[in-house]
C-alpha positions in Angstrom: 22.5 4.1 -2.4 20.2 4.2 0.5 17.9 2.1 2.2 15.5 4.8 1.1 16.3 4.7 -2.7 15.9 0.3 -2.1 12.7 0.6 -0.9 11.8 3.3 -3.7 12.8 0.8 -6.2 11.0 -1.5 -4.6 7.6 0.3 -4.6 8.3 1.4 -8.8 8.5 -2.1 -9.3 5.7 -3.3 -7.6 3.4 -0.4 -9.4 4.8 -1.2 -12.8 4.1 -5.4 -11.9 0.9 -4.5 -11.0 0.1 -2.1 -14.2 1.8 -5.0 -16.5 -0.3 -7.6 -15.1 -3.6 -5.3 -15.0 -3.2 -4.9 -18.6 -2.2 -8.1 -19.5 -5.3 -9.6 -17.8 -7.5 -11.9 -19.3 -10.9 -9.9 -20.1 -13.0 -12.6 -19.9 -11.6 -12.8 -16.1 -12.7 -9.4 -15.6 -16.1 -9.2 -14.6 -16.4 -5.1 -14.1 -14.2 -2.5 -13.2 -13.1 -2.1 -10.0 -14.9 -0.6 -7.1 -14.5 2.9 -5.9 -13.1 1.9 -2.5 -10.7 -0.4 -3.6 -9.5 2.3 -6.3 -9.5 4.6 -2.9 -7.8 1.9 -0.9 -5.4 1.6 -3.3 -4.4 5.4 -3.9 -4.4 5.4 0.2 -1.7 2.5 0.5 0.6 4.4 -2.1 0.5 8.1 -0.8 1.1 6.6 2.6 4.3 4.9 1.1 5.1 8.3 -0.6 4.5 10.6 2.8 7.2 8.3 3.9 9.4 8.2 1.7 9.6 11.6 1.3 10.5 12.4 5.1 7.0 13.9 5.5 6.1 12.1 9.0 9.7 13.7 9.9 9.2 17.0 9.1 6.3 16.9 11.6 7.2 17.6 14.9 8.0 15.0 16.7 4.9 14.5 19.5 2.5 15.2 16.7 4.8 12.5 13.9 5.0 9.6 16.3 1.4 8.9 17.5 -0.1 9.7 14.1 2.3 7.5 12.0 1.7 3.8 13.2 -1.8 4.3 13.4 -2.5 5.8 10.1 0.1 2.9 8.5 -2.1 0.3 10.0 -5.1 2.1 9.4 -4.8 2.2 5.8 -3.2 -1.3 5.6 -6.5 -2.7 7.0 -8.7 -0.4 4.6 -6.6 -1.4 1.8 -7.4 -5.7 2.9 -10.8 -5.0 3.8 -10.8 -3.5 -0.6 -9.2 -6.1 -1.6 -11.3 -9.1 0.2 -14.6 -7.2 -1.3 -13.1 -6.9 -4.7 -12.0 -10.8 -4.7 -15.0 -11.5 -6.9 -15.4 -8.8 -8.9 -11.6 -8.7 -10.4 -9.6 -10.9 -8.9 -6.0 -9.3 -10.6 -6.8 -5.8 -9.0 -7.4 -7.6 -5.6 -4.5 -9.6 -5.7 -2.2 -6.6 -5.8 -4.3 -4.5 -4.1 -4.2 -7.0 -1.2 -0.4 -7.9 -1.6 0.4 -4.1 -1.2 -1.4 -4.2 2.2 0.5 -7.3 3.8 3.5 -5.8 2.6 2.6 -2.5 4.0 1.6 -4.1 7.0 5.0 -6.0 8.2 6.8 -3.2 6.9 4.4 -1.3 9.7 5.5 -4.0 12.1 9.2 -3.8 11.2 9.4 0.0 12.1 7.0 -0.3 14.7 9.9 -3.0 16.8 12.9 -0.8 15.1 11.3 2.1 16.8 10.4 0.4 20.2 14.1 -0.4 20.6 
């Protein structure tokens, strides 16, 4: 197997940790549902990971694929912190992972960002 199919793995698991423990959540914990942006922030963080996955930022050719990738990565890794810091007091579970996608997004960012440098 591939790095690729690793990382893939990697993400499934994460999204079925984070189902598991949204269901398994106290209720009384949960105040109300979570907000729009972080639902947003959320669905952001995971297409990203699936563009990439995919080989979509490398179908694009590559002076439009290399100054549009990085930014967008970190761009939606800071939407997806900003989501999960507002949502800290309304459900705490969903913020957790919403925030724990976004620094693990984030160094993964930083990880290609030196790879590519090199």
């Amino acid at each position: 197997m591939g790095l690729t199919s690793y990382i893939a793995i990697g993400i499934a698991f994460v999204v079925l940790t984070m189902v598991l423990l949204m269901f398994k959540a106290d209720k009384k914990d949960i105040k109300r549902k979570p907000h729009l942006l972080s639902w947003l922030a959320l669905c952001l963080i995971i297409l990203n990971w699936f563009l990439y996955l995919f080989g979509f930022y490398a179908m694009l050719p590559q002076k439009i694929g290399n100054p549009i990738f990085i930014p967008i990565w970190f761009l939606v890794c800071i939407i997806s912190f900003i989501a999960a810091v507002k949502e800290f007091r309304n459900n705490r579970i969903f913020a957790i992972v919403s925030g724990g996608l976004s620094v693990l997004s984030s160094i993964f960012g930083v990880l290609i960002l030196i790879i590519g440098s090199m």
